[in-house]
C-alpha positions as CSV (number, residue, x, y, z in Angstrom):
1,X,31.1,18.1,9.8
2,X,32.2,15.9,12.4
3,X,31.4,12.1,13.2
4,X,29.7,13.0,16.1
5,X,26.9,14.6,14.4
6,X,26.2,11.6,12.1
7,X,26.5,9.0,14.3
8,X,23.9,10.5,17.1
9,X,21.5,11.4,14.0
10,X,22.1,8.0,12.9
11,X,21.1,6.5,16.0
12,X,17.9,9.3,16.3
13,X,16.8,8.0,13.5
14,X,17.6,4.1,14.3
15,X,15.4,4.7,17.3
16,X,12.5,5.7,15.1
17,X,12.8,4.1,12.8
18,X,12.6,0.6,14.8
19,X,9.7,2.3,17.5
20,X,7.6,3.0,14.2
21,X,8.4,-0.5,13.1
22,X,7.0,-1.8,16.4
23,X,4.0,-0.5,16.2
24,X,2.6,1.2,12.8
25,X,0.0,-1.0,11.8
26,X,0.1,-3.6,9.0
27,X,-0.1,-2.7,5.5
28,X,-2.1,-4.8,3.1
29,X,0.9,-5.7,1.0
30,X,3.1,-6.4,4.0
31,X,0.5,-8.6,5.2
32,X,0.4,-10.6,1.8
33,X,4.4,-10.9,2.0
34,X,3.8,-12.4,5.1
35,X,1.5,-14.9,4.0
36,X,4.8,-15.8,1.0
37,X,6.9,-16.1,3.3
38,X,5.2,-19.0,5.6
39,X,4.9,-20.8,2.0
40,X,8.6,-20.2,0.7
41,X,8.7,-21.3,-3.0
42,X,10.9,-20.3,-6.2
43,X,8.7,-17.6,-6.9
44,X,5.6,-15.9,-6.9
45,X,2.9,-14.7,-9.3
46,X,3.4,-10.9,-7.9
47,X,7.1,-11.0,-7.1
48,X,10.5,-13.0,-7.2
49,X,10.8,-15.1,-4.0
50,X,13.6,-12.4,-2.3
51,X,11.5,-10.7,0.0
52,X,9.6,-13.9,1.7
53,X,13.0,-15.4,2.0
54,X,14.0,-12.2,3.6
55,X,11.1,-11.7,6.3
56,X,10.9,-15.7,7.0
57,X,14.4,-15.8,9.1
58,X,13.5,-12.8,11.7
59,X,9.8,-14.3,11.9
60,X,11.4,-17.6,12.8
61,X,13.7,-16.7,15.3
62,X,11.6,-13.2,17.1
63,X,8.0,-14.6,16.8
64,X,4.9,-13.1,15.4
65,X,5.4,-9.7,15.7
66,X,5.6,-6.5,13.6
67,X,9.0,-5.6,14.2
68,X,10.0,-9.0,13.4
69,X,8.7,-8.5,10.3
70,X,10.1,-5.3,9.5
71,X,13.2,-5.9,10.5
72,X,15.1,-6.8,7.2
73,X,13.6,-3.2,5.8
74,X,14.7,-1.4,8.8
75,X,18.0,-2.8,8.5
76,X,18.7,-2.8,4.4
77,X,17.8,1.4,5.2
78,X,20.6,1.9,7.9
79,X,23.1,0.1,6.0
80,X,22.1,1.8,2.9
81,X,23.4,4.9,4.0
82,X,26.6,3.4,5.9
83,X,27.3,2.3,2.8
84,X,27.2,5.6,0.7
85,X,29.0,7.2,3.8
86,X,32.3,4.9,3.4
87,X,31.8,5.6,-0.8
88,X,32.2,9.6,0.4
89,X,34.8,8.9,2.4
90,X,36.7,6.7,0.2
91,X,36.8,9.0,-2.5
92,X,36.8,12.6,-1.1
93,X,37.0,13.0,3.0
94,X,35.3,12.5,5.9
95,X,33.1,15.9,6.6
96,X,31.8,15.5,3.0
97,X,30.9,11.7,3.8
98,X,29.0,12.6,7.1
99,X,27.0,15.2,5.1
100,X,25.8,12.5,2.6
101,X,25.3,10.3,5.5
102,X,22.9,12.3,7.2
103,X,20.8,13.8,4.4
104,X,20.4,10.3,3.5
105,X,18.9,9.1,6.8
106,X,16.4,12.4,6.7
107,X,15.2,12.0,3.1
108,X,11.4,12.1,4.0
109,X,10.6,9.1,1.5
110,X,13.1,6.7,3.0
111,X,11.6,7.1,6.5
112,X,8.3,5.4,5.0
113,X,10.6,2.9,2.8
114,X,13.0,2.4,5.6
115,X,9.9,0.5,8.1
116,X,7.4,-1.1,5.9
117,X,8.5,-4.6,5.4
118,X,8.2,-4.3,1.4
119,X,10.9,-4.8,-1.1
120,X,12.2,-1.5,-1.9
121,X,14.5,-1.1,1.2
122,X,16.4,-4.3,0.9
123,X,16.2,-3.5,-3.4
124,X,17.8,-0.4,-2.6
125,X,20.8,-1.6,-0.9
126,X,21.1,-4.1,-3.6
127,X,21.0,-1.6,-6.5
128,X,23.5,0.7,-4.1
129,X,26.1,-1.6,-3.7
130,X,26.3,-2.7,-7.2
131,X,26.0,0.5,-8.9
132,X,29.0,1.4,-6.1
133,X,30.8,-1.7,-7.0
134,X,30.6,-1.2,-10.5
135,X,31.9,2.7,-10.2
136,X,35.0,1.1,-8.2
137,X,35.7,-1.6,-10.4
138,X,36.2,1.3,-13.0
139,X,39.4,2.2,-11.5
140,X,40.3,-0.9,-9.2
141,X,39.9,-4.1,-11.9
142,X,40.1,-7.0,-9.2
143,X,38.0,-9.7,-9.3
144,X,36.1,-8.7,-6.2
145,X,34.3,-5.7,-7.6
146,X,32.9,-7.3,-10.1
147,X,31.9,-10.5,-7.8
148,X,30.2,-8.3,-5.6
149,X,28.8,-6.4,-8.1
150,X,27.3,-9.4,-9.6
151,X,26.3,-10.8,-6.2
152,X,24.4,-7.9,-5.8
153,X,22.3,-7.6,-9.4
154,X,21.4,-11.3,-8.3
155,X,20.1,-10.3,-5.0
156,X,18.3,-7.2,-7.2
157,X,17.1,-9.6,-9.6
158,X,15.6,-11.7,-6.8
159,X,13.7,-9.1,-4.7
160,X,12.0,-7.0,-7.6
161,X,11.3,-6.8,-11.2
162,X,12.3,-3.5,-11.1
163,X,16.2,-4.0,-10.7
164,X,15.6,-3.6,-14.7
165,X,15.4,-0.2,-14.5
166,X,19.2,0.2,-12.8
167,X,20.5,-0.8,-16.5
168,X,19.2,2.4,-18.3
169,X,21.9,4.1,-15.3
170,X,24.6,1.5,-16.1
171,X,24.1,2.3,-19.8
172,X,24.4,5.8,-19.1
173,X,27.3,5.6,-17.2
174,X,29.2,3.3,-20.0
175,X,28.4,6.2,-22.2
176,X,28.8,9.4,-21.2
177,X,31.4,8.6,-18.3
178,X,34.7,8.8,-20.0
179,X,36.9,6.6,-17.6
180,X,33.7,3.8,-18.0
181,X,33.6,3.3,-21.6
182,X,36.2,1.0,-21.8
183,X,33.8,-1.3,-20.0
184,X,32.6,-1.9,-23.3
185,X,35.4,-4.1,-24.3
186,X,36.1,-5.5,-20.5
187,X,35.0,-9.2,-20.7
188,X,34.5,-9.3,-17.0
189,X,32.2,-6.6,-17.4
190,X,30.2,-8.6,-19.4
191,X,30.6,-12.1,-17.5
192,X,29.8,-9.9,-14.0
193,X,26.7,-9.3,-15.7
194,X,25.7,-12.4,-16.7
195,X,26.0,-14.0,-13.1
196,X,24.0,-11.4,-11.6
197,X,21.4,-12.1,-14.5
198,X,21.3,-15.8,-12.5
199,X,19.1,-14.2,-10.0
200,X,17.0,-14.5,-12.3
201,X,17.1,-18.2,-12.6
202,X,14.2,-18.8,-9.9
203,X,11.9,-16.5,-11.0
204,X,12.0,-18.0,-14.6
205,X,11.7,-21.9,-13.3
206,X,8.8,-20.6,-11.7
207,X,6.7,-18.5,-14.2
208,X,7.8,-21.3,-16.8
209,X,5.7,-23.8,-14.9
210,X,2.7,-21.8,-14.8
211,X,2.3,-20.1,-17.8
212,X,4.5,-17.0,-17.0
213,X,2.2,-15.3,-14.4
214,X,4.2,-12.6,-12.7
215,X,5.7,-11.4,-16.1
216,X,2.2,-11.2,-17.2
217,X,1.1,-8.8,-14.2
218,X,4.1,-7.2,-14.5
219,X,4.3,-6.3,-18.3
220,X,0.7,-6.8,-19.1
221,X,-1.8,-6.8,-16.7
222,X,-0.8,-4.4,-14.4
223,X,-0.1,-1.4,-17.2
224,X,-2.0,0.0,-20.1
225,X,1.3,1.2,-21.8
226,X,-0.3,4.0,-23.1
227,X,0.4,7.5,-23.1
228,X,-1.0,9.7,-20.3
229,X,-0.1,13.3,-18.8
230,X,-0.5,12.0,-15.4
231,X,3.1,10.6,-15.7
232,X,4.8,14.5,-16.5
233,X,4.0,15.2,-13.2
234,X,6.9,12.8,-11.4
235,X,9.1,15.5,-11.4
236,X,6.5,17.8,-9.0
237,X,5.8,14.1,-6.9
238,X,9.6,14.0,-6.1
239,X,10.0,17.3,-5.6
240,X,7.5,16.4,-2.7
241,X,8.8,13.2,-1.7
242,X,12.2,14.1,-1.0
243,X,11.6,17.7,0.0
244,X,11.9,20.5,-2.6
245,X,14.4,22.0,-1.0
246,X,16.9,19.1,-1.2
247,X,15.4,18.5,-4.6
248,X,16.6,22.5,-5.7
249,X,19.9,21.1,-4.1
250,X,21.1,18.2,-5.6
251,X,19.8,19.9,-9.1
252,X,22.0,22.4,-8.3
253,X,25.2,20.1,-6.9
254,X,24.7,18.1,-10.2
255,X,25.2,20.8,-12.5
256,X,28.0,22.0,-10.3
257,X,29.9,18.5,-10.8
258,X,30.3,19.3,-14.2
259,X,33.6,21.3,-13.3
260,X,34.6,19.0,-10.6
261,X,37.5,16.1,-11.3
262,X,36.0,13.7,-8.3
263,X,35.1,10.8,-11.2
264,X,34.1,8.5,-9.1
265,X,31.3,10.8,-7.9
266,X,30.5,11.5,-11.1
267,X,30.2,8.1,-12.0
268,X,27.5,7.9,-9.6
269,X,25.9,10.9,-10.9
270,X,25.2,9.3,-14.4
271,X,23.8,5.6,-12.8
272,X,21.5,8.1,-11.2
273,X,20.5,10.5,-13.5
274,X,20.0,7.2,-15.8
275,X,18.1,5.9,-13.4
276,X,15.5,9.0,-12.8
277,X,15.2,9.8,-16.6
278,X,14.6,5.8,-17.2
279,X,11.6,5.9,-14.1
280,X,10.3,9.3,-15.4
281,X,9.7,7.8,-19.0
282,X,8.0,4.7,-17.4
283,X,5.4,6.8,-15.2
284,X,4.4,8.1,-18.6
285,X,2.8,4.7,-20.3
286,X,2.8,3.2,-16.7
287,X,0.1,1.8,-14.2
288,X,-1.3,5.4,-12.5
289,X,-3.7,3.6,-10.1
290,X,-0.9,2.1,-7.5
291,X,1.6,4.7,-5.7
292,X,4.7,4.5,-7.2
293,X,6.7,7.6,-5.5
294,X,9.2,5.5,-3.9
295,X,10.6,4.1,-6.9
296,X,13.5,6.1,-8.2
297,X,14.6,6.1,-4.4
298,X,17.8,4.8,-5.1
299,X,18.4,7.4,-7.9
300,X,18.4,10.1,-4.9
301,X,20.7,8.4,-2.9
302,X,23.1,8.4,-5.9
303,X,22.6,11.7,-6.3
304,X,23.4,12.7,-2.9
305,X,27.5,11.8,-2.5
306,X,27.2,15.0,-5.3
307,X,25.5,17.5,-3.4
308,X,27.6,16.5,-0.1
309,X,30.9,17.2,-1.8
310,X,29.5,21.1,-2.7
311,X,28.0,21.7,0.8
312,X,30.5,19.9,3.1
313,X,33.1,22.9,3.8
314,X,30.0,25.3,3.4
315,X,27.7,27.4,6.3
316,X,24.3,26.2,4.3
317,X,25.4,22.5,4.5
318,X,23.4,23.1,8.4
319,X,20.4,24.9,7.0
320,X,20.3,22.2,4.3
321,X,20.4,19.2,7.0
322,X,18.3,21.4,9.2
323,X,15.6,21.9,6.4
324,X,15.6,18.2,5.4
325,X,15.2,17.0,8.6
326,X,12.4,19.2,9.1
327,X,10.8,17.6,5.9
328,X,11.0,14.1,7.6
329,X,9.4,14.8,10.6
330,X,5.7,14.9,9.1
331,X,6.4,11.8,7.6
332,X,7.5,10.2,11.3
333,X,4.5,12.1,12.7
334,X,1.9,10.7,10.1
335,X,3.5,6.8,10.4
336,X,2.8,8.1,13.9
337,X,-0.7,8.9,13.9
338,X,-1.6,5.8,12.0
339,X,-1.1,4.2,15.2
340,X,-1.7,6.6,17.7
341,X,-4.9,8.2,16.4
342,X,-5.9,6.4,13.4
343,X,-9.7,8.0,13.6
344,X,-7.3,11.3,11.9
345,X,-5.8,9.1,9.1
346,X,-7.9,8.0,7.5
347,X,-9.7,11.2,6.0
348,X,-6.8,11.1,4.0
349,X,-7.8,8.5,1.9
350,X,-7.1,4.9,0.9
351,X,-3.2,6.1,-0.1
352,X,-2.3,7.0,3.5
353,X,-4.4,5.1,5.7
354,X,-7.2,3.0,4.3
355,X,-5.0,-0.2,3.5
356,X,-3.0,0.2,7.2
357,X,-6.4,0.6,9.4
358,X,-9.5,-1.2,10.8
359,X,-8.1,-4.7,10.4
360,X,-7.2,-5.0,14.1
361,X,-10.7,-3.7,15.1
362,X,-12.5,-6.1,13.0
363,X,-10.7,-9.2,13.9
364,X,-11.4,-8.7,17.1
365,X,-14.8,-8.7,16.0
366,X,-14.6,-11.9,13.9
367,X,-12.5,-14.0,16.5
368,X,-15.3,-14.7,18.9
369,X,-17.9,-15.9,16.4
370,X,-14.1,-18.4,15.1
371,X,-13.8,-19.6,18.8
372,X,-17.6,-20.1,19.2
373,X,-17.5,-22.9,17.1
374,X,-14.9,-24.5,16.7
375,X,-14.1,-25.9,13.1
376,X,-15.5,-23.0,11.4
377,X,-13.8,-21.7,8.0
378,X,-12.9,-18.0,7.5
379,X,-13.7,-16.6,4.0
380,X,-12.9,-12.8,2.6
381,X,-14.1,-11.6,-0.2
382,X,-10.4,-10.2,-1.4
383,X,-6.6,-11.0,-0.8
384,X,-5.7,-7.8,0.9
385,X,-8.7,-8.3,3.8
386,X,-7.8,-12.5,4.0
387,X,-4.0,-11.3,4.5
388,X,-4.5,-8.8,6.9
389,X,-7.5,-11.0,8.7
390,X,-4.5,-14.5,8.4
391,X,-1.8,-11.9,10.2
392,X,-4.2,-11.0,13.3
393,X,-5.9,-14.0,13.4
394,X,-3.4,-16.5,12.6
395,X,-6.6,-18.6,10.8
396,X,-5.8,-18.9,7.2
397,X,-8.8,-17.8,5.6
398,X,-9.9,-18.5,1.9
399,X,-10.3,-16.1,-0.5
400,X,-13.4,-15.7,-2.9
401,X,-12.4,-14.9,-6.3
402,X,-12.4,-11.2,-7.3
403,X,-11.1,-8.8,-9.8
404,X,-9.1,-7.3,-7.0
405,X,-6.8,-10.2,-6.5
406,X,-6.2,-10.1,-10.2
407,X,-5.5,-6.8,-10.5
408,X,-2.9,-6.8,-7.7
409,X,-1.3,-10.1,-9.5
410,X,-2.5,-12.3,-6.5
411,X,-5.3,-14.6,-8.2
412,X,-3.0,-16.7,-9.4
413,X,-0.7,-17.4,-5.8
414,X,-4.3,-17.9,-3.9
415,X,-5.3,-20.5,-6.6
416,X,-1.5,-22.4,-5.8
417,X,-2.4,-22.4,-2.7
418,X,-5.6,-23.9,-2.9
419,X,-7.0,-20.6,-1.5
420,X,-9.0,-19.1,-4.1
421,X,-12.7,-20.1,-4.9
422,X,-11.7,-23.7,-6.2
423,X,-10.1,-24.7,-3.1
424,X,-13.0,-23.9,-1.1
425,X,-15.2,-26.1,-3.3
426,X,-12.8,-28.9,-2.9
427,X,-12.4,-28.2,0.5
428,X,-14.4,-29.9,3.6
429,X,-16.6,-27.9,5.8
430,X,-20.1,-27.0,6.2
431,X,-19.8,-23.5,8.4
432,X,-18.0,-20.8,7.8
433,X,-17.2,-17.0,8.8
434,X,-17.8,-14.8,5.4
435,X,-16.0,-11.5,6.1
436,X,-16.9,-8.7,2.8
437,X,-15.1,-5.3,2.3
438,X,-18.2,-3.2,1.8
439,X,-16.7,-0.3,1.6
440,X,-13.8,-1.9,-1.5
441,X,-16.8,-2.3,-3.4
442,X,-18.4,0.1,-6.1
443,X,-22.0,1.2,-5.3
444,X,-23.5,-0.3,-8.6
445,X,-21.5,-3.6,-7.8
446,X,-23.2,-4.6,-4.2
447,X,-26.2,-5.9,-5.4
448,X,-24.8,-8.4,-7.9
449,X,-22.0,-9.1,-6.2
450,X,-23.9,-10.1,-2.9
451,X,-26.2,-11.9,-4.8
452,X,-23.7,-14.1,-6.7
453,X,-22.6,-15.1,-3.3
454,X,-25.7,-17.9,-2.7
455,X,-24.7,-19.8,-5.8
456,X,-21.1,-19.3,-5.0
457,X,-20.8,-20.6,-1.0
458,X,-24.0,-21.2,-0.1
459,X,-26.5,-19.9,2.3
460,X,-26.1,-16.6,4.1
461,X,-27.0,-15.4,7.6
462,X,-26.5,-12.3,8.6
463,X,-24.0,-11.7,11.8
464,X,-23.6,-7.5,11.3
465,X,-21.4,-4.8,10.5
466,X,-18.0,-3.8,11.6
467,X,-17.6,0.4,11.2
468,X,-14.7,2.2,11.9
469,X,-15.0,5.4,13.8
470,X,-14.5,7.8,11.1
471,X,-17.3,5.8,8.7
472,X,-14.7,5.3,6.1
473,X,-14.7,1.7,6.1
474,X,-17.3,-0.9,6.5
475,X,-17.6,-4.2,6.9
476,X,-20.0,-7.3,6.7
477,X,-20.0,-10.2,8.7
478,X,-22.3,-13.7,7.7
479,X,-22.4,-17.3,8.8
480,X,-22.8,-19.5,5.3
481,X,-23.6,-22.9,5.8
482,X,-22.1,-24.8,3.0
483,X,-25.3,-26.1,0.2
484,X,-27.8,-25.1,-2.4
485,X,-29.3,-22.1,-1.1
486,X,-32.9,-20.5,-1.5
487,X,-33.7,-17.1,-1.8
488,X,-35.3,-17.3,1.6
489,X,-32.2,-19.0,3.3
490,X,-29.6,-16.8,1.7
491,X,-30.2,-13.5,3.1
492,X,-29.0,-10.0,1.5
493,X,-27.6,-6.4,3.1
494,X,-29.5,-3.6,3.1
495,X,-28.3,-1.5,0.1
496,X,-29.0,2.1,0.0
497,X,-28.0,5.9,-1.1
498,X,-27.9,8.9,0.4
499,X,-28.9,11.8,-1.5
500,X,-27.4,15.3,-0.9
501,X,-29.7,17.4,1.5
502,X,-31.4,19.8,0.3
503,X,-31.8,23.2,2.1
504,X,-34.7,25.4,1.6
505,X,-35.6,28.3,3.7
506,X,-36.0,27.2,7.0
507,X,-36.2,23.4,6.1
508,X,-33.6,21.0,5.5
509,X,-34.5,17.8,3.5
510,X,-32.4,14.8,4.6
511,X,-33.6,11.7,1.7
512,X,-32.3,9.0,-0.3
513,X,-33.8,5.1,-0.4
514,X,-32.8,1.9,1.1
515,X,-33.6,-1.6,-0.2
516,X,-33.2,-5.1,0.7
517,X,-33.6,-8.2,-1.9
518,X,-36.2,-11.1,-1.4
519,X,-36.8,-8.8,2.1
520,X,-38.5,-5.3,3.5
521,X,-36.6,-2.4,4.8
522,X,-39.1,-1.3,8.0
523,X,-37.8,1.9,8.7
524,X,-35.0,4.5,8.3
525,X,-33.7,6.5,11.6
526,X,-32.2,9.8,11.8
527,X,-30.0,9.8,15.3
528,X,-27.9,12.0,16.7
529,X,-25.8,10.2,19.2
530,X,-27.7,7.8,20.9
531,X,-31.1,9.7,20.4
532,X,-33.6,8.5,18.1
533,X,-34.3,12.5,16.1
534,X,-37.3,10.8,13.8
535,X,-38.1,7.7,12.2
536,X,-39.5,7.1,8.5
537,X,-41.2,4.3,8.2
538,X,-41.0,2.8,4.5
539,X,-44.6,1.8,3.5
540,X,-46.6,2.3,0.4
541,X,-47.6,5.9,0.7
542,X,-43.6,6.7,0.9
543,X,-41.6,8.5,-2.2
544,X,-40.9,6.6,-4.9
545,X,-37.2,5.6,-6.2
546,X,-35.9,3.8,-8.9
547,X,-33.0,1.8,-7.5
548,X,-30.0,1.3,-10.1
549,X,-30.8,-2.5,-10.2
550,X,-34.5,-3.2,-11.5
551,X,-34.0,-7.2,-10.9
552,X,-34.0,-6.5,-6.8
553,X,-37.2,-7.5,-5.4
554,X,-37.7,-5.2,-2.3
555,X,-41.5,-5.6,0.0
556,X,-41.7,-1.6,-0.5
557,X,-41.7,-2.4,-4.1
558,X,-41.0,1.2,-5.4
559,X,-41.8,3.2,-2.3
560,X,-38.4,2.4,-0.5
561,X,-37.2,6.1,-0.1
562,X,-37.1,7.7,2.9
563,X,-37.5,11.3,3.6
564,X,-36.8,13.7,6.6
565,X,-37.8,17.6,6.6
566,X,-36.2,19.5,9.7
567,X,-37.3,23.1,10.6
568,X,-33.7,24.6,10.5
569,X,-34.0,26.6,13.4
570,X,-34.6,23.6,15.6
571,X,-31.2,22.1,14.9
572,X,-28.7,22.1,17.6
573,X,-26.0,25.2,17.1
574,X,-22.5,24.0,16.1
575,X,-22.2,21.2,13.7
576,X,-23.0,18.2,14.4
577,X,-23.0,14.4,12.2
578,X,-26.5,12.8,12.1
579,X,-26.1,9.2,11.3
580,X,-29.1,7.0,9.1
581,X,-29.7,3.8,10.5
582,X,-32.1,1.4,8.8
583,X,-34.1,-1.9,9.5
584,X,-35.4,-4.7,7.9
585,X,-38.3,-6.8,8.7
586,X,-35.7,-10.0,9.1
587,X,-33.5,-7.9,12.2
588,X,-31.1,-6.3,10.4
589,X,-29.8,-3.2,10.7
590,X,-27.3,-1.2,8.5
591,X,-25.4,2.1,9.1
592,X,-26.3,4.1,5.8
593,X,-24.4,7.2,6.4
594,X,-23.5,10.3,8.3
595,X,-24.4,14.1,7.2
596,X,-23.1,16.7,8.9
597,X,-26.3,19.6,9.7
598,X,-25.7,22.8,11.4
599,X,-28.6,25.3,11.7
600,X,-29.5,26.4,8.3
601,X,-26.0,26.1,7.1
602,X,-25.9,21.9,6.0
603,X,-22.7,20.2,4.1
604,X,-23.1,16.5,3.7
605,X,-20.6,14.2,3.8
């Protein structure tokens, strides 16, 4: 295949890459790195100091902006795969390298891992060139192979605990790969190592000084290390993730190597196929809560010089980059729509859309009450909402303590910051903006967690509610004025449930209850666009409901459900969402949720 072919799909893809870049919003990770890299340090208590010493140059010189931030990922990506071009080249021709180069610039998970500014782009290149370097210092024993290859462990090392895992492919290489096993008995092997274990160096001074936090999220906190099925499905997840017809492929260029004499390629084949089996036995004692597909990314791009070297002189090497590119495309199409129409995302749940949407929205909504009074403090109730609410307002807010923050490994950087809970004690103010994830929070946890709040920063007023279009995510907005508050001067959310409806012939029941502590819920509406349908008004004679927390004190005492019965043949044909709005004696007024009726057929939601 010619040049000409790789280099426009290199710069296709250049182009999108750096236009989703621009403009896909902010993940809540990406925010955080942001937030370590205006404080650069050794280290901190999620990750070695790489990355934020990575994003803090470009944000310097190109100003606040997205692509700013993402440009050391978007970058690491392109020369990722101008790297494994000139291996291909190097050691078998030029048609065979623009084949590898290609496929791995349309590799559907590398389109996502190629924008967001989060480590794996830039720890790919690093684990690239020194598994590269390593297979050419095999054959080639200058110094300079084993420099760089040491260089780049350190630069590993410095990005991601995870550069650990490219050892299990070294140590596979060393013994199964004939022409590597001498490496055993090469002392420069072994001092090339060691430098690149001073990477390192850093991350340890660090952790030392502080009682070893990000090794204990790393290897304690964050995993159970016990055994769970979940993890044999990897196999099926990649298949996905990198299409399954390139998946078939490189399975089938692997076993084809087996008669080839191209050792160098073969070489990479065993760092790779080390480096899959090594992630594969991980994910099955491993952490199943956080997405973790993009991990053995660099194992595919290892395996790819393999596959490029059977299809290269072959008719199906075009329905191969056809099919593959075909595979990226909804990937570029859902980054896309995250930013385009992000009321479509988010029905796809918190893994696709929930921690990239509704921050922009709701800062917008919190920057007016900020400039109102100047002075004010901004509080969020967890790291991911302060980070994104610190990137779009460019107020550093501080963080209440939560188990969110620990489980993410973040408790511990707030509290060095003097961000967490104790630095807003020590801190002096007397107003402040309190900004709460509703929808982060479990149902059962609402109650005591808002109620912890008036011993914990004081007294609350009420501001409102910040909904997203699609209902997905909720938030709530208060004033707290710093000091012991009373029941009466810390005020409480509405907190409610909807049950399912209930159909019966030609009625449909719409109920559930809503509640407010130390306060009255006045009445429940049913609306349908801006039109008031009916109105329950919560007083004694209303049903009766047990709310899951029998220390609230609510005025309807146990008569705070509310009720609707509507004759099914008067509802409007066609389906239509009814949102449940309730108020309170005190003026507030809380979404409580949507259902979707239509005639007698009803499916809540």
């Amino acid at each position: 295949m010619s040049r000409t072919v790789f280099w426009i799909t290199f710069v296709l893809v250049t182009l999108i890459r750096v236009m989703l870049a621009a403009v896909l919003p902010l993940f809540g990770d990406e925010a955080f790195y942001w937030q370590e890299s205006q404080r650069l340090a050794a280290g901190y208590s999620d990750l070695p100091a790489g990355m934020a010493w990575l994003l803090a140059p470009p944000m310097a010189i190109f100003g606040h902006h997205l692509l700013a931030l993402r440009l050391p990922s978007v970058v690491a990506g392109l020369v990722t795969v101008l790297l494994l071009r000139a291996f291909v080249r190097q050691h078998h021709d030029e048609a065979a390298a623009n084949v590898a180069g290609v496929l791995a610039l349309l590799v559907p998970i590398g389109q996502a891992v190629g924008v967001l500014a989060i480590p794996d782009a830039a720890l790919t290149l690093a684990l690239i060139a020194a598994s590269l370097a390593l297979i050419r210092a095999i054959s080639d024993r200058r110094w300079r192979y084993w420099l760089v290859f040491a260089l780049m462990m350190a630069l590993a090392w410095l990005l991601h605990w995870r550069a650990a895992m490219i050892y299990f492919g070294g140590l596979l290489l060393i013994s199964a790969h004939g022409p590597a096993r001498r490496l055993w008995q090469d002392p420069r092997h072994w001092l090339a190592q060691l430098l690149g274990l001073l990477g390192l160096v850093p991350t340890i001074v660090f952790n030392a000084a502080l009682d070893w936090p990000s090794v204990r999220f790393q290897a304690v906190d964050r995993h159970e290390w016990g055994f769970h099925l979940g993890g044999l499905q990897m196999p099926l997840e990649q298949a996905l993730v990198v299409s399954p017809i390139l998946f078939l492929a490189v399975c089938w260029a692997i076993w084809q190597q087996r008669r080839t004499v191209a050792p160098a390629v073969r070489g990479a084949i065993w760092i790779g196929l080390g480096l899959l089996l090594a992630y594969f036995a991980i994910g099955c004692f491993a952490d199943q809560e956080r997405t973790r597909v993009h991990w053995p990314w660099p194992a595919w791009l290892l395996l790819l010089p393999a596959l490029a070297l059977q299809v290269s002189r072959s008719r199906w090497r075009w329905w191969l980059m056809g099919a593959t590119a075909v595979s990226a495309v909804p990937v570029w199409l859902g980054l896309w729509a995250m930013h385009a129409a992000p009321d479509y995302t988010q029905q796809f749940g918190k893994r696709f859309g929930a921690n990239f949407l509704g921050y922009a929205g709701l800062a917008g909504r919190v920057r007016p009450l900020l400039d109102a009074q100047p002075g004010t403090v901004l509080i969020a109730d967890n790291f991911l909402l302060g980070a994104q609410l610190d990137w779009y307002l460019q107020q550093r807010p501080y963080v209440l303590d939560a188990p969110r923050n620990q489980e993410h490994g973040r408790q511990v950087q707030l509290g060095i910051w003097n961000l967490d809970e104790s630095g807003l004690r020590a801190a002096s103010w007397q107003s402040a903006i309190l900004v709460v994830d509703d929808s982060a929070l479990f149902a059962a946890d609402r109650f005591p967690f808002y109620q912890s709040l008036c011993a914990r920063v004081g007294g609350l007023q009420w501001l409102g509610e910040h909904i997203e279009a699609d209902t997905q995510r909720q938030f709530t907005i208060w004033r707290v004025q710093r000091g012991p508050a009373s029941a009466t001067a810390c005020a409480q959310p509405i907190l409610s449930q909807v049950f399912p409806v209930e159909v019966r012939p030609d009625l449909v029941i719409v109920g559930g209850y809503a509640v407010q502590h130390h306060g009255r819920v006045a009445a429940v509406e049913l609306r349908l666009g801006d039109r008031v349908i009916a109105t329950d008004h919560l007083d004694p004679a209303g049903p009766v409901i047990e709310p899951p927390w029998p220390e609230l004190q609510d005025g309807n005492g146990e008569h705070s459900g509310f009720r609707f019965e509507l004759a099914a043949h008067a509802l409007p044909s066609g389906a239509n969402a009814y949102q449940l709005i309730a108020r309170s004696d005190d003026g507030q007024q809380r979404w409580l949720g949507e259902v979707v009726l239509t005639g007698a057929m009803v499916q809540g939601r």
